[in-house]
N, C-alpha and C positions, 0 to 999 in steps of 0.2 A: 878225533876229539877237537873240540873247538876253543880257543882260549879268550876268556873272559876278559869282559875291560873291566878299573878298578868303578867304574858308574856303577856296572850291574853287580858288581861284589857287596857293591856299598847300599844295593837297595834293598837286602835284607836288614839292614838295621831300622828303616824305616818304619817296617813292616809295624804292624799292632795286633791284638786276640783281645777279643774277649769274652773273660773267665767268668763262671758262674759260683757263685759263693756257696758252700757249702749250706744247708739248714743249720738253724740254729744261729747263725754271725749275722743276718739282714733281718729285713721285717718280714714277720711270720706269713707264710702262706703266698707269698710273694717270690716270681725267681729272680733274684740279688745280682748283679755283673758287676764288674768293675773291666779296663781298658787298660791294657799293661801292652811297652812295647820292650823288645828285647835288649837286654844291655851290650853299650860298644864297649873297645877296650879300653877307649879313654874315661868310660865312666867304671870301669873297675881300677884304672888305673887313679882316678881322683878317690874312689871309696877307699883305699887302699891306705894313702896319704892320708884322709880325713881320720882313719881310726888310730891310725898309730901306736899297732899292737896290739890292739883292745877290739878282738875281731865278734864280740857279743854283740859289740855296734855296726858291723857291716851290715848285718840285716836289715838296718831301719833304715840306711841309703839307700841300700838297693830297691827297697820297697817304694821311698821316697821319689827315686829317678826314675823307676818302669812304672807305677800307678800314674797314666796318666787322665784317666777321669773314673773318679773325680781324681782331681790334684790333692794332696796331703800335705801338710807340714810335717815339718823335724818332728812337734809335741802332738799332731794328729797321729804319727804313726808310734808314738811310745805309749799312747792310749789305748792303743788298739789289741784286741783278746790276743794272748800268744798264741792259739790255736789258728786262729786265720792270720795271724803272721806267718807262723808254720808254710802253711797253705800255701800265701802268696810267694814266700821268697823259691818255693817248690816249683810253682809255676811259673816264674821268673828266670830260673836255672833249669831249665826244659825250654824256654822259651828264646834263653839268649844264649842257646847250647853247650851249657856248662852242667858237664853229667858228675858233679864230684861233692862230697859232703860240702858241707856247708864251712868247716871248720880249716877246708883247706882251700877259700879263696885267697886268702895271701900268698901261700903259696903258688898259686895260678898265675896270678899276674905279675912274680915279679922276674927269676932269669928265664923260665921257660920261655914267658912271652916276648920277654926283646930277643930273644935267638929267634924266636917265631919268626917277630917283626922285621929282623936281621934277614932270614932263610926269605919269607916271602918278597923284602926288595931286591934282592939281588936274583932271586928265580924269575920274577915276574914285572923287574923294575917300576915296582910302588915308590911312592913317597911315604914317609914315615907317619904323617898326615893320612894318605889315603888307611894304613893301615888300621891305625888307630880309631878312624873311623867303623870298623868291620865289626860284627859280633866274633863272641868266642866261637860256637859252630862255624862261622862261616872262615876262621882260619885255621879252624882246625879241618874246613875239609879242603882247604887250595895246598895247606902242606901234606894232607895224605896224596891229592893231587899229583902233588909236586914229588910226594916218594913212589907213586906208582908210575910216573915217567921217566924217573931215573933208573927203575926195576927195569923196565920195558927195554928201554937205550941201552943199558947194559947186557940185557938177554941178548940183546940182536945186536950188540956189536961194534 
């Protein structure tokens, strides 16, 4: 197994998709896309802070900070049909590998993730910075990583 630097960790957030709109949300007869990239931790970590409790409004960040073309404002996106919000924050969280309702992003980011943050500097000697920069899939897959080398080490020895 070969172990990663935190550059190539980090170019999964980079990464962009783009999604096609369901019928019915663009113009007719036309296929609709928009450009979503996937969310770091620091951007669940600011939505987080931004709602303060009030997690009805998570989704119009998230939607806000992963649509990046076109770009939306704050009141573009509370415009916008709650069915293709639906949609987008759907492919948003498929996108920035966060597999869990929607209701439980606060949850997500707040002790889990700094044990996360904690587990992956001290396994892999990140900065707290490189972390943060990372999407949630991509820490969630250097700690399964990280617990399938310690199964291994352990078996043998």
């Amino acid at each position: 197994m070969m172990m990663l630097s935190a550059e190539e960790m980090l170019a999964g957030s980079a990464l962009t998709r783009d999604v096609v709109i369901p019928a019915g949300f663009g113009k007719d007869g036309d296929v609709n896309t928009v450009r979503l990239r996937p969310l770091a931790v620091r951007d669940l970590q600011r939505i987080t802070k931004a709602v303060k409790g009030d997690e009805s409004m998570s989704s119009i960040f998230m939607i806000q900070l992963a649509v990046i073309e076109p770009a939306l404002t704050y009141e573009q996106v509370l415009q916008m049909p709650a069915g293709l919000a639906r949609f987008l924050v759907d492919e948003i969280n498929a996108l920035s590998g966060i597999d869990t309702p929607r209701d439980a992003l606060q949850e997500l980011v707040q002790a889990p993730l700094a044990k996360a943050c904690f587990i992956l500097a001290k396994e892999f000697g990140w900065s707290p910075e490189a972390v943060s920069g990372m999407t949630v899939g991509q820490i969630l897959l250097y700690l399964e990583m990280s617990h399938a080398d310690r199964e291994q080490f352990d078996a043998h020895g």
